[in-house]
N, C-alpha and C positions, 0 to 999 in steps of 0.2 A: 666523503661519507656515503656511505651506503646504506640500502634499507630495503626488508621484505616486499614482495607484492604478490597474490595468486594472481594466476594469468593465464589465459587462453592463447597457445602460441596457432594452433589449426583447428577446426570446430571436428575433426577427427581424432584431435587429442584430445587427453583427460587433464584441466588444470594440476599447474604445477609454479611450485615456488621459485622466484627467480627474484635474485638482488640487483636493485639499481642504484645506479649513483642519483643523488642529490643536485639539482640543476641550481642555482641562482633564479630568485624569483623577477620578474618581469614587473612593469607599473601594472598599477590596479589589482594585483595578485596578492594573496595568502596563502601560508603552507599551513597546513594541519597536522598535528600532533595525532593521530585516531589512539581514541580511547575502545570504542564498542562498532559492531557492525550487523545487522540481521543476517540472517539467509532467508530468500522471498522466492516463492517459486518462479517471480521475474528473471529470478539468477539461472534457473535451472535451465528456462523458455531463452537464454542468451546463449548459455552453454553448449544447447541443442541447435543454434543458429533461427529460431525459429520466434525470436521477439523484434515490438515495433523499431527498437532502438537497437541498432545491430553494428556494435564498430566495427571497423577491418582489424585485422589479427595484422601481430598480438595485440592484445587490448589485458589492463585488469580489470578483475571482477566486480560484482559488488554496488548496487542499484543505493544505497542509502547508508546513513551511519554519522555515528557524532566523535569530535575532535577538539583539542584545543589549540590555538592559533599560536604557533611557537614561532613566525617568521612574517614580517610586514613587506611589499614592498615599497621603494622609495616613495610614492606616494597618498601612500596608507596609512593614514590617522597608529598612531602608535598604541592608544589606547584598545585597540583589537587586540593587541596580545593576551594571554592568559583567556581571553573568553573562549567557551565553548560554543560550536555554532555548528548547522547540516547545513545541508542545500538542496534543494528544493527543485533547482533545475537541470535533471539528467533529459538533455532533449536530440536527436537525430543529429544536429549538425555540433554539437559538443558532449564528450565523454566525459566524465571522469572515474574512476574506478574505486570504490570504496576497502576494498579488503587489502590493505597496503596498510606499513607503518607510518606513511607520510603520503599527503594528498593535496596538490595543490591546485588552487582553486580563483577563480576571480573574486574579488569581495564583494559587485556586484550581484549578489544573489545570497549571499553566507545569510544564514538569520542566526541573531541568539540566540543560545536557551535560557529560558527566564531560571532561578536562582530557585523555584522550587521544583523545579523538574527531575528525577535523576537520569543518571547516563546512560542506563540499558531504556526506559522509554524514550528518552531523545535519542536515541540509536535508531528510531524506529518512525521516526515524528516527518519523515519528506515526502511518503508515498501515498501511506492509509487515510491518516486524518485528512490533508489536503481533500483526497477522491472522494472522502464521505462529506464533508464540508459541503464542496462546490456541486455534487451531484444531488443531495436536498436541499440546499438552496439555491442554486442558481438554472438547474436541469428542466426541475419540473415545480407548477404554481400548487405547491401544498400550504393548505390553512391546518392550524391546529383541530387533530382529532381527524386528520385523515389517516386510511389504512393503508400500510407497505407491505409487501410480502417479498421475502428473498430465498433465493437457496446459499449455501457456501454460508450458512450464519455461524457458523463455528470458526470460521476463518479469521485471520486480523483484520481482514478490512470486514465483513462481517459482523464483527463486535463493533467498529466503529461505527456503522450502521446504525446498531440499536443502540447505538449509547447519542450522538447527535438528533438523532430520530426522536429519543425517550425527552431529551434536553430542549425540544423544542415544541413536544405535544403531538408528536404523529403516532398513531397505532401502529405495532407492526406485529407480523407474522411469521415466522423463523423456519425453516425448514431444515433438519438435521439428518444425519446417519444411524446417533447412539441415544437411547434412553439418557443416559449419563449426562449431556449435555443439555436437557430440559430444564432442572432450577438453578445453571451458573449463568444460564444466558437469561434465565426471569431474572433473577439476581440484579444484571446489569439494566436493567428495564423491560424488557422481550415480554410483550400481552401475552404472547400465545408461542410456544414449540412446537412442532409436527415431525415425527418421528416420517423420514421418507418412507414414502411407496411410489409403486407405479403411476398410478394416479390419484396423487395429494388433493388436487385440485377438489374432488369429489367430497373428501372428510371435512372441506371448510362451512361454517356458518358464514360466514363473510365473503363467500365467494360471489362476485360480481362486482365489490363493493371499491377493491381497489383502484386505487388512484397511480401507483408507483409498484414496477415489480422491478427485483435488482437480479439480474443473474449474472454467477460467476461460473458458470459449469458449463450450459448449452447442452444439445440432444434434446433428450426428449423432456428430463425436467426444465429447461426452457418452455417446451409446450404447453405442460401445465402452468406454469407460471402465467402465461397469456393467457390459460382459458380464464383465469381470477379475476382478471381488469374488469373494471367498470368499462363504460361507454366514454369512447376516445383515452384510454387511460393509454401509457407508456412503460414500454420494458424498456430497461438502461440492461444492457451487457456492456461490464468491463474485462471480463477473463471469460477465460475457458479450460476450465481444470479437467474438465472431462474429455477433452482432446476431438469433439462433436461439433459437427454444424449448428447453429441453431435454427432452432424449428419452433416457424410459429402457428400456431390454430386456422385452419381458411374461414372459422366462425369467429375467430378474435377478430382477422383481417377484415371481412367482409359486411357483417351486421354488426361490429362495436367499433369497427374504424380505429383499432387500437394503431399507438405507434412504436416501431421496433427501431432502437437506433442503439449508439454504445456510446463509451467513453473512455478515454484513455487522458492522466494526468500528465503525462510528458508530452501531447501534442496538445492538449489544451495549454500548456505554458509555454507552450509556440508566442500564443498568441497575445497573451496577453502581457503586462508591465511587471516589473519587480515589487514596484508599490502598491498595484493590483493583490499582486501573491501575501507580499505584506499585510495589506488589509486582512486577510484569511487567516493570517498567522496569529494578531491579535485579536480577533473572535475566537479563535480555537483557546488560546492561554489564557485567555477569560473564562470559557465556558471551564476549561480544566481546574481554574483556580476557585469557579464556583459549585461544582461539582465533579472530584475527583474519578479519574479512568484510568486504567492501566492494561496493557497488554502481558497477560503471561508470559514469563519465562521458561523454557521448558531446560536448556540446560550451556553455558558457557564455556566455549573451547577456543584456546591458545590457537591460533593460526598458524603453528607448526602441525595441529594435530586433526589441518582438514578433512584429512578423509574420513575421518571419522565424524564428523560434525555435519558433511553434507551429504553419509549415509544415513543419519538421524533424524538431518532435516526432510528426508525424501520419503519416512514414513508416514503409511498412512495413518490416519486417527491422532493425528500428535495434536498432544493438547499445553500448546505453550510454543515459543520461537525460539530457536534456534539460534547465539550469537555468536560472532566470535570476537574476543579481546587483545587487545593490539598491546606488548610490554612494553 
């Protein structure tokens, strides 16, 4: 039997569809049925050869996504069939590629999706929420009623941001592109939106007051970002959408002793256990079951009909994700 996969066969090619045969699963292994998959600009930064986790070619595409477990092996509890489940662990010394009709996977790592979730946000549930979880809780010591400030708040991780953030009593500060974006991101909790400028930094009442700034962009609005901190306060860069060094203030560095570090959730789950990860996964289905989130959709295409899905995905201002649906 055979089945679709997109693939990278040289990082000077353009993905393209290629059918593979079906292997016999190994101990400790499940195969995946794929129901839904996002497109992350992770996918793009792989494409380009230019992300942390870079397999050799060919490789399939495809950072995150949810399935249902049609194939146990011999040592695998039988009762994993029919669930649906992602994984959590795309990490340097293991691939696995989501954008395929079948994905097999260790069961070491699979999580369920709890029974109120649907399948385009579990599509989406391995990257974002994790990164916003562990980086307000575990990054930086915030008490309730302290102030965040980010840029990229329109972005999925972004929303998840202010939704974790709002969920737990932090203020935050939002930094956008479009008017338009100001009461969907108050909507999910967001105190305050700032339409970007050059120097943002300047139109806050709050500025100095920060505790936590997130940037996913770099340049120069990273620099405003730092000039906001408090005294010893911390920027987290996890991305870099604006293709920029970052740049930090020599007055953050030097009189507020700010700290500049990053994070990244695939090398963070280097390090730590599955039970670790686990833990994260039921605070996050608790918080969701006690106050509902959702990431926008913006539009679902058949995996025959990529190119057009990852011309979609690549515009700017898109307000919703991009997925694609496995038959």
């Amino acid at each position: 039997m055979t089945y679709r996969s997109l693939c990278i066969k040289t990082l000077s090619e353009k993905p393209v569809l290629v059918d593979q045969d079906l292997l016999a699963l190994e101990k400790g292994q499940v195969r995946l049925k794929m129901l839904y998959a996002p497109i992350n600009p992770a996918d793009f930064n792989m494409m380009d050869g230019h992300y942390v986790i870079q397999p050799d070619c060919p490789f399939v595409l495809g950072n995150e996504g949810v399935g249902v477990v049609d194939a146990v092996g011999d040592d695998v509890d039988s009762s994993w069939l029919g669930k649906r489940v992602f994984f959590p662990f795309q990490m340097r010394r293991q691939w696995f590629g989501f954008w395929a009709d079948y994905v097999t996977l260790p069961i070491q790592g699979c999580i369920e999706v709890p029974d109120f979730m649907d399948d385009h946000q579990a599509a989406m549930m391995a990257i974002n929420p994790l990164t916003a979880l562990v980086v307000l809780s575990d990054r930086v010591s915030l008490k309730k009623g302290d102030w965040i400030i980010q840029n990229a708040a329109n972005s999925a991780l972004g929303r998840w941001f202010i939704y974790v953030a709002h969920y737990y009593g932090f203020h935050t500060v939002n930094i956008v592109r479009r008017d338009s974006l100001i009461e969907p991101l108050k909507q999910l909790g967001a105190d305050s939106v700032i339409v970007y400028e050059d120097q943002f930094s300047k139109q806050l009442p709050q500025k100095g007051k920060f505790k936590l700034a997130l940037n996913g962009v770099g340049g120069a609005s990273a620099k405003e970002l730092s000039k906001c901190l408090d005294y010893q306060g911390t920027l987290i860069t996890y991305g870099a959408m604006g293709r920029e060094p970052v740049c930090v203030g020599n007055v953050a560095l030097i009189y507020k002793c700010i700290i500049s570090t990053g994070f990244n959730r695939s090398l963070w789950a280097e390090s730590v256990s599955f039970d670790y990860v686990r833990d994260y996964y039921d605070r996050l289905f608790a918080m969701l079951q006690t106050q509902s989130f959702s990431i926008p959709i913006k539009h679902v295409f058949e995996l025959a009909d990529y190119p057009d899905a990852l011309a979609m995905a690549q515009q700017s201002n898109l307000d919703g994700k991009v997925l694609f649906r496995f038959s």
